[in-house]
KOLZA-139445 format. One line per 5 residues: for each residue x, z, y of C-alpha. Coordinates in pm, 1 decimal, padded with zeros to 6 digits, m for minus. Layout:
X/Z/Y; ... $
This chain:
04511.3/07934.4/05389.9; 04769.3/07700.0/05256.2; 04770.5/07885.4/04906.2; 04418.2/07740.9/04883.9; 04492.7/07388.0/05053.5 $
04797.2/07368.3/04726.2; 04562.1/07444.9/04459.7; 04291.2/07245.2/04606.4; 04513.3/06966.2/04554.4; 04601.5/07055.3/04246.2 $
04270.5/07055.1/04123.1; 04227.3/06676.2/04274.6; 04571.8/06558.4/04114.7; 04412.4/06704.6/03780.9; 04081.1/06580.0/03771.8 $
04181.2/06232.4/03882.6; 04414.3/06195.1/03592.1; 04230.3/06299.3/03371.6; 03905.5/06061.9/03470.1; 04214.2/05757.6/03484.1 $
04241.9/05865.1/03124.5; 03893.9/05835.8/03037.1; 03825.1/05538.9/03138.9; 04193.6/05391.1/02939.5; 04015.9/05422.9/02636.1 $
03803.5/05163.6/02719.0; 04091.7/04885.0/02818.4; 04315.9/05021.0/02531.3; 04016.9/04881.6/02288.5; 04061.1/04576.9/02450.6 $
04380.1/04517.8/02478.4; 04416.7/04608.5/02105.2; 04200.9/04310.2/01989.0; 04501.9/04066.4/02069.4; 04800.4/04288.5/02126.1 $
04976.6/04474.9/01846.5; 04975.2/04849.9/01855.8; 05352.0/04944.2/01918.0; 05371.3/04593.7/02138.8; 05103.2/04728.1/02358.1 $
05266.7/05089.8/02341.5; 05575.6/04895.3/02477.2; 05436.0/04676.4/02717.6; 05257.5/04938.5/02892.7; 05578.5/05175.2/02896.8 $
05801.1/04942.9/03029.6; 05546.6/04806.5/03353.1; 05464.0/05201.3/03433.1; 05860.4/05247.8/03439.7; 05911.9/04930.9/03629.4 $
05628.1/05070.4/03885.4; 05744.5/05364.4/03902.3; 06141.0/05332.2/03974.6; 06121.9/05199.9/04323.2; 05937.4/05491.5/04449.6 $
06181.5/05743.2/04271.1; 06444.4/05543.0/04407.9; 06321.8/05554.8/04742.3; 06166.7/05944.5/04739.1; 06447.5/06098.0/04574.5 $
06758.7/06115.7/04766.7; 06951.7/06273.9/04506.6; 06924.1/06073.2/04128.8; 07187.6/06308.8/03942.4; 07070.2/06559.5/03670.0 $
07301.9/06792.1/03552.7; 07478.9/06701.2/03210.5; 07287.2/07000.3/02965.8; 06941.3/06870.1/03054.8; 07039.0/06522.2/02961.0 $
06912.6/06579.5/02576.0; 06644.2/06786.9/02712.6; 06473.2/06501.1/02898.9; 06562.9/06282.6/02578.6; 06373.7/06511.0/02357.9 $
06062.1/06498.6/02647.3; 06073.0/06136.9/02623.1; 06092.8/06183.3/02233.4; 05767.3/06377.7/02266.6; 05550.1/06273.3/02560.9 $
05664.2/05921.7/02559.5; 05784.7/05727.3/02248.9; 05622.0/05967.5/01951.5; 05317.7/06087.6/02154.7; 05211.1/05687.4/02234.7 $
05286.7/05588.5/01905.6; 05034.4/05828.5/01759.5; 04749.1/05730.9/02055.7; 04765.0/05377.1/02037.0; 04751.9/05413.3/01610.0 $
04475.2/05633.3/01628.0; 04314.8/05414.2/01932.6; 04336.7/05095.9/01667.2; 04213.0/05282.9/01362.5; 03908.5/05464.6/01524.9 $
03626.6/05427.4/01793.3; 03715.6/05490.7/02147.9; 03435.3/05792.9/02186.0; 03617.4/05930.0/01901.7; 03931.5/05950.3/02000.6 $
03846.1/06089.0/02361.9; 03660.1/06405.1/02167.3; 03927.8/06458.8/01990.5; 04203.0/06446.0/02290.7; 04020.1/06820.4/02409.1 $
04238.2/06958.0/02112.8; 04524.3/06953.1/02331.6; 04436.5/07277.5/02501.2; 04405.2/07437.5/02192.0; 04746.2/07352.0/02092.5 $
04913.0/07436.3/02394.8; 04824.7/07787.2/02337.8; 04956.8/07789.9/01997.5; 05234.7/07649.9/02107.9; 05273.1/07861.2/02354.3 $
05242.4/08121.9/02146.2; 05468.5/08052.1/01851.8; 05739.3/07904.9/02020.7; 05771.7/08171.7/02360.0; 05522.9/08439.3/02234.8 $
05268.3/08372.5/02503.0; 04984.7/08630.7/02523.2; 04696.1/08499.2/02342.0; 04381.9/08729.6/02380.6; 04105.3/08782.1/02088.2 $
03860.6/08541.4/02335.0; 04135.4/08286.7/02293.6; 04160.5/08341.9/01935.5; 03820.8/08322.1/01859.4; 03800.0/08007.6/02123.5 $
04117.3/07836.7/01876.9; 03874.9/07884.2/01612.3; 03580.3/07773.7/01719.3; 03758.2/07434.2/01875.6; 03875.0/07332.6/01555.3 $
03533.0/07400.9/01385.3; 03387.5/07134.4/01658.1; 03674.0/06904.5/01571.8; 03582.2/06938.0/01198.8; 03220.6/06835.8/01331.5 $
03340.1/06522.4/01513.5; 03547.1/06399.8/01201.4; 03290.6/06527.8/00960.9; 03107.7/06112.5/00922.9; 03422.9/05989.3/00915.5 $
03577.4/06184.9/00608.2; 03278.5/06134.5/00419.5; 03321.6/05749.0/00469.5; 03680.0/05782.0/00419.4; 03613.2/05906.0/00091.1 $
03403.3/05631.6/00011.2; 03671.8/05377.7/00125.0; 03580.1/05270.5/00517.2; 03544.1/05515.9/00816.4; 03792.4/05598.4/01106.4 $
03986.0/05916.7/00933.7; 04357.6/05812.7/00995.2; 04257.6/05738.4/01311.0; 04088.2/06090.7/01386.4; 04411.9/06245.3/01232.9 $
04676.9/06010.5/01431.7; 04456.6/06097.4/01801.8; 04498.1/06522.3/01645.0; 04870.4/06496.0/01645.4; 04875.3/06268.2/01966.8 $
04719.8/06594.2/02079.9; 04977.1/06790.4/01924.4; 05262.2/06605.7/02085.5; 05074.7/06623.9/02425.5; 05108.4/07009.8/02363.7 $
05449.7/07040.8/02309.0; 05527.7/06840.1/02567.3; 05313.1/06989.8/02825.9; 05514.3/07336.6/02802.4; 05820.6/07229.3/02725.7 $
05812.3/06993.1/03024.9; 05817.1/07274.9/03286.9; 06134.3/07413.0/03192.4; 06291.1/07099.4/03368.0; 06084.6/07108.2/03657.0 $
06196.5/07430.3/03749.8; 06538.7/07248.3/03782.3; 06416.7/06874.3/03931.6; 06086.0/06749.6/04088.1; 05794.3/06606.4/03865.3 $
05851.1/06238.8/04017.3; 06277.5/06293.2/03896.9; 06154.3/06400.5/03627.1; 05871.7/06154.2/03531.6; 06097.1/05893.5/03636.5 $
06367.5/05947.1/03350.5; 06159.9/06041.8/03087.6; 05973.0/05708.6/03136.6; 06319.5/05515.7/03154.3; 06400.3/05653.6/02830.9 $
06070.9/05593.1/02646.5; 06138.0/05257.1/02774.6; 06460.2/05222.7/02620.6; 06300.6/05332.9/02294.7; 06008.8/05122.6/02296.0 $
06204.4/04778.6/02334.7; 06256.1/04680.2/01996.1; 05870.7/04736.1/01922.6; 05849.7/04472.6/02260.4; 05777.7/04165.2/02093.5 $
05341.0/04064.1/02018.7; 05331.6/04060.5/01639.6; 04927.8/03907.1/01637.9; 04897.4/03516.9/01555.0; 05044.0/03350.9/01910.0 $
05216.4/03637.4/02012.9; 05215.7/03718.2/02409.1; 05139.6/03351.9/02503.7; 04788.4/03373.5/02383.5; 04673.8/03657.8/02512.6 $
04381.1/03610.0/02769.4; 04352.8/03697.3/03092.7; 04123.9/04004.3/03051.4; 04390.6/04119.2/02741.9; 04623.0/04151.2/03046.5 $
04433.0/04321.3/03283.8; 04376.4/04535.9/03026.2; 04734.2/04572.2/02954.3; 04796.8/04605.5/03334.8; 04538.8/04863.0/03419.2 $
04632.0/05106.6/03097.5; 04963.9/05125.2/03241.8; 04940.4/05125.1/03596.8; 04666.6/05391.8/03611.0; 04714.2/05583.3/03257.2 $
05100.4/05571.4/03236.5; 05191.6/05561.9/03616.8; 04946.7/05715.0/03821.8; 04787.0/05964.8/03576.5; 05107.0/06046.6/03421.3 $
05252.0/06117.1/03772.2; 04943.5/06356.4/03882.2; 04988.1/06524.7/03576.3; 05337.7/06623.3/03585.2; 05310.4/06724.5/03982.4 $
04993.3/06968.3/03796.4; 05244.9/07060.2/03541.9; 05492.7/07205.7/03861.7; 05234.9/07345.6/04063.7; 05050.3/07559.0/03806.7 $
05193.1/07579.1/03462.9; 05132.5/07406.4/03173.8; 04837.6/07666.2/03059.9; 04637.6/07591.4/03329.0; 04682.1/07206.6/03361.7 $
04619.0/07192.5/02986.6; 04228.0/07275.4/03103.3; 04152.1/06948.9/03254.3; 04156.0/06736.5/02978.0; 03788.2/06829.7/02919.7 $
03765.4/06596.4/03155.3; 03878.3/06304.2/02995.9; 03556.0/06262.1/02660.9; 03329.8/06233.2/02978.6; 03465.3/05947.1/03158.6 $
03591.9/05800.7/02848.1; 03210.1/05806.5/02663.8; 03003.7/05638.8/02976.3; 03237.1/05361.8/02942.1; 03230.5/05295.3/02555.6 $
02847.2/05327.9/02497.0; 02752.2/05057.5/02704.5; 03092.8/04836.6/02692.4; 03167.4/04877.7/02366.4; 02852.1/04915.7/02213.6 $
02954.1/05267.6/02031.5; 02709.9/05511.4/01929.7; 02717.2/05893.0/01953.0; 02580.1/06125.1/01608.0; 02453.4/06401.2/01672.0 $
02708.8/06564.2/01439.4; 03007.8/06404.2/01700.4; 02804.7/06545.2/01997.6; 02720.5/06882.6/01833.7; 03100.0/06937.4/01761.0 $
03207.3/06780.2/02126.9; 03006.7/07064.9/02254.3; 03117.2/07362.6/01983.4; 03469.6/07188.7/02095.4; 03421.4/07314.0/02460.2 $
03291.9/07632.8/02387.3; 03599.0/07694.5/02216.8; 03841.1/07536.0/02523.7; 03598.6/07770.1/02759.5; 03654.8/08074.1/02563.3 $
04031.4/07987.3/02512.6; 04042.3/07963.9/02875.3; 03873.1/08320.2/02972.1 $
C-alpha cells in the first residue's frame, strides 16, 4: 500500500515539473525580447537560489557534505546548471519556442546512451531501434530549418544549441543520483544551485539598450515566473523524481513538456506548427515509447 502511495507521488512530482517547464518556454520568449541571454540565465539562477536557501536552511538540519563530493556537486552545477542554461536560453533566443520544446524529448534518448557508454547500462534492441527512430523525428523537426539555414535565415543554431541542452540534461540526470544516494535531493539541489549562482554572476549585468532599468513590468514577471516555477519548483520535483526512481525512469516525463509548451506558443506567440515539425514530434515519441519498453 505505501509502495503505491510513493510512486503515485512520484508520478505527480514528475508530471508537474515537467508541465512548469512547458509552459517556461513561453515567458523565456518574453523575457528574451529585453533581457540578454546569459543576463536572463543569471537572473533567473540567482532568485531560484535565493528562494530556495531558506527552506534548505530550515529542512535540513545537517548542511555539511563530505569533502570528496565537493568537486562532484561542482561538476553537477557545471552540467545541470551553468553549461546546461547557457545552451537553453541560446537556443531559446535563436529559435521558436514550439521548436525548442520538440526538441527537449531528446533528452531521454540521451540518457540511455549515456547510460550506456559511461556505466554499460542494458540497452535492449526495442531501445535501440527507439534511439534510432527518435533522432530520425528530430531530423524531421529541424528538417525547414536547415534548408533555410542554408539559404541564410532559419532557426538551425538554435535547434542545435536546445540538442546539446538536451545532452547536458542527460548527463546530468544520471550522474546526479550518485550524490543522492549520499544527501537528500533538496541538499543537494540546494548547492548545486549556489554554485551555478556563483558562476553565473559575472554574466549578471543586462547588456540590451537600458540595461535592467528598462525592463517592463511583464519582462519581470516573466523573469520571476521562469525562475520561481522552472528553476525552483520544477527543478526541486525533479531531483526528489531523480531519488525516488532513478534517472531512467524520470528521464520519461519530459514528453510531457512539447505539450504544455505548444498550447501556449500557438496562440501567445503566434507560432505555427508544419506538418514536417509535427510528423517528426510524433516519429520522436514513438522512438521515446519504444526506448522506454
Amino acid at each position: 500500500m505505501t509502495e503505491r502511495k510513493t510512486f503515485s507521488l512520484t508520478d505527480l512530482y514528475l508530471s508537474l515539473a515537467t508541465i512548469l517547464w512547458g509552459s517556461d518556454y513561453l515567458f523565456a520568449k518574453i523575457a528574451l525580447r529585453e533581457v540578454s541571454p546569459l543576463s536572463f540565465a543569471a537572473i533567473r539562477t540567482l532568485i531560484s537560489t535565493g528562494a530556495m536557501f531558506p527552506i534548505f536552511l530550515r529542512m535540513e538540519k545537517d548542511w555539511r557534505v563530505k569533502p570528496r563530493h565537493v568537486w562532484p556537486l561542482i561538476g553537477l552545477a557545471l552540467l545541470g546548471t551553468f553549461i546546461n542554461r547557457i545552451f537553453w536560453v541560446t537556443g531559446m533566443n535563436l529559435t521558436t519556442a514550439s521548436n525548442a520544446s520538440l526538441l527537449s524529448t531528446t533528452s531521454p534518448i540521451f540518457v540511455l546512451m549515456v547510460s550506456f557508454f559511461l556505466f554499460r547500462a542494458t540497452v535492449t534492441w526495442r531501445a535501440t531501434l527507439g534511439i534510432i527512430v527518435s533522432f530520425i523525428g528530430v531530423s524531421l523537426v529541424i528538417q525547414g530549418d536547415w534548408m533555410e539555414w542554408v539559404r541564410g535565415g532559419g532557426n538551425v543554431w538554435g535547434d542545435l544549441c536546445m540538442l546539446l541542452a538536451s545532452l547536458t540534461w542527460a548527463f546530468f540526470t544520471v550522474l546526479a543520483k550518485f550524490l543522492m544516494k549520499e544527501y537528500s535531493s533538496l541538499k543537494v539541489t540546494a548547492y548545486i544551485m549556489l554554485i551555478g549562482s556563483l558562476l553565473f554572476l559575472p554574466f549578471l549585468a543586462n547588456e540590451n539598450p537600458g540595461g535592467w532599468g528598462e525592463v517592463s513590468a511583464l519582462g519581470w514577471v516573466s523573469v520571476l515566473y521562469v525562475a520561481l516555477t522552472g528553476n525552483f519548483l520544477a527543478y526541486l520535483l525533479w531531483m526528489r523524481g531523480i531519488q525516488n526512481i532513478g534517472p531512467l525512469r524520470t528521464i520519461f516525463y519530459t514528453y510531457l513538456t512539447p505539450i504544455t509548451a505548444i498550447l501556449f506558443a500557438v496562440p501567445f506567440l503566434n507560432e505555427t506548427l508544419t506538418l514536417a515539425q509535427i510528423g517528426g514530434a510524433l516519429v520522436v515519441f514513438i522512438g521515446v515509447f519504444l526506448a522506454r519498453s
